[in-house]
C-alpha positions in Angstrom: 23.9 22.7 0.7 21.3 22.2 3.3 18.7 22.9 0.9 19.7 20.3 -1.4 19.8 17.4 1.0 16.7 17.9 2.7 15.1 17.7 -1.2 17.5 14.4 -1.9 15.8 12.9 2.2 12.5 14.2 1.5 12.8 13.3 -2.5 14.1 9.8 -1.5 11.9 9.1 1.1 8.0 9.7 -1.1 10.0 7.3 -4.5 11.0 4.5 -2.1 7.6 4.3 -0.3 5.9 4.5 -3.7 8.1 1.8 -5.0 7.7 -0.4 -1.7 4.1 -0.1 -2.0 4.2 -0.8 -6.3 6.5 -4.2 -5.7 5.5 -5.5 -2.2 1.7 -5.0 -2.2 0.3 -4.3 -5.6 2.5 -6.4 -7.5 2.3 -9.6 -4.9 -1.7 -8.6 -5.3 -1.5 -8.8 -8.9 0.3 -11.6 -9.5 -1.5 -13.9 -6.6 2.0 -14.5 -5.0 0.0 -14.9 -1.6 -3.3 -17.1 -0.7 -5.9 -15.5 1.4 -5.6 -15.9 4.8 -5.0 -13.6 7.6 -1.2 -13.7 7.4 -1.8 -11.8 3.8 -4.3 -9.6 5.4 -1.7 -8.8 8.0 1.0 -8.6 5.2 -0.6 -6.5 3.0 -1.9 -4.5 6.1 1.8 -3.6 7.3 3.5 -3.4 4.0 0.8 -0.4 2.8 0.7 1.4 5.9 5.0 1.5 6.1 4.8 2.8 3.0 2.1 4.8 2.4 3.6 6.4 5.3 6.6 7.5 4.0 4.9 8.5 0.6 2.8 10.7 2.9 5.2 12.0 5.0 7.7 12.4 2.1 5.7 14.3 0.0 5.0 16.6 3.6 8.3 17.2 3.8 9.0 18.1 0.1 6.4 21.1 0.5 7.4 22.5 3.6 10.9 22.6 1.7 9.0 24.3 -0.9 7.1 26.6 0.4 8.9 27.3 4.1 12.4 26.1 4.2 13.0 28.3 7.3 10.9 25.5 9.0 13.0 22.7 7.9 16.2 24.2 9.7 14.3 24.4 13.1 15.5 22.0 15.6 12.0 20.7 16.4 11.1 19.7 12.6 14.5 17.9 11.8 13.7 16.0 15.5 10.4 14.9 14.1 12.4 13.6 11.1 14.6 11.9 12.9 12.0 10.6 15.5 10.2 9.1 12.4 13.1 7.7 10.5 14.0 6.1 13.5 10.5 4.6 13.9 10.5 3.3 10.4 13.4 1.3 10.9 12.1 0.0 14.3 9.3 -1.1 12.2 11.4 -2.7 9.3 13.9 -4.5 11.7 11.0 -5.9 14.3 8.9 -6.9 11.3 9.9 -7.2 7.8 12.0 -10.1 6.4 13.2 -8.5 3.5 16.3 -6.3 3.5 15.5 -3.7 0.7 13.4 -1.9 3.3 15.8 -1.7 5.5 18.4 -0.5 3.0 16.1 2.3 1.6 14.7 3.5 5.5 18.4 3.2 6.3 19.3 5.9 3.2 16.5 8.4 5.0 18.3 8.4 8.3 21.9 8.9 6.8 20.2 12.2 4.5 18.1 13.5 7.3 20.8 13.3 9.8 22.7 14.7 7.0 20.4 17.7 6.8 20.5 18.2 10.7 24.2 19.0 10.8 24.1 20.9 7.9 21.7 23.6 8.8 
């Protein structure tokens, strides 16, 4: 079961940071939603680094499960996990005004603390 989760936290974790980054900063981009200024520098700044983030740190995950699951039932990998989740939602709370990244970080901490008791 262990196995399976840490593919669904890993899994969820690289789609909602792709999606975050397609709708909050290419999208808005695309469609002008914002004027240039430096609160859309800052925006744009803060919106592709959360989520490029987790796409990177997603996809990570997703090949250590591949290719050494043995490492993802360590104590000191899930803790990084958790440390980061945790960060992420520091992040969304302290400075995004939209709940959907809350929601989605949110669903990453429930899985990966999920995956911790499981192992």
């Amino acid at each position: 079961m262990h196995k399976y989760i840490v593919y669904a936290a890993y899994g969820w974790l690289a789609l909602s940071g792709v999606l975050h980054f397609a709708i909050d900063v290419i999208s808005q981009h695309l469609r002008g939603k914002r004027e240039p200024s430096l609160e859309t520098t800052l925006y744009y700044g803060l919106h592709s680094a959360f989520a490029l983030g987790q796409v990177v740190f997603g996809l990570l995950g997703l090949f250590l499960a591949w290719r050494a699951m043995h490492l993802l039932t360590q104590t000191p990998a899930m803790l990084l996990s958790v440390a980061a989740a945790l960060g992420w939602l520091a992040i969304t709370f302290l400075f995004m005004e939209y709940w959907e990244p809350k929601l989605s970080v949110g669903i990453f901490c429930v899985l990966i603390v999920a995956a911790f008791v499981s192992r």
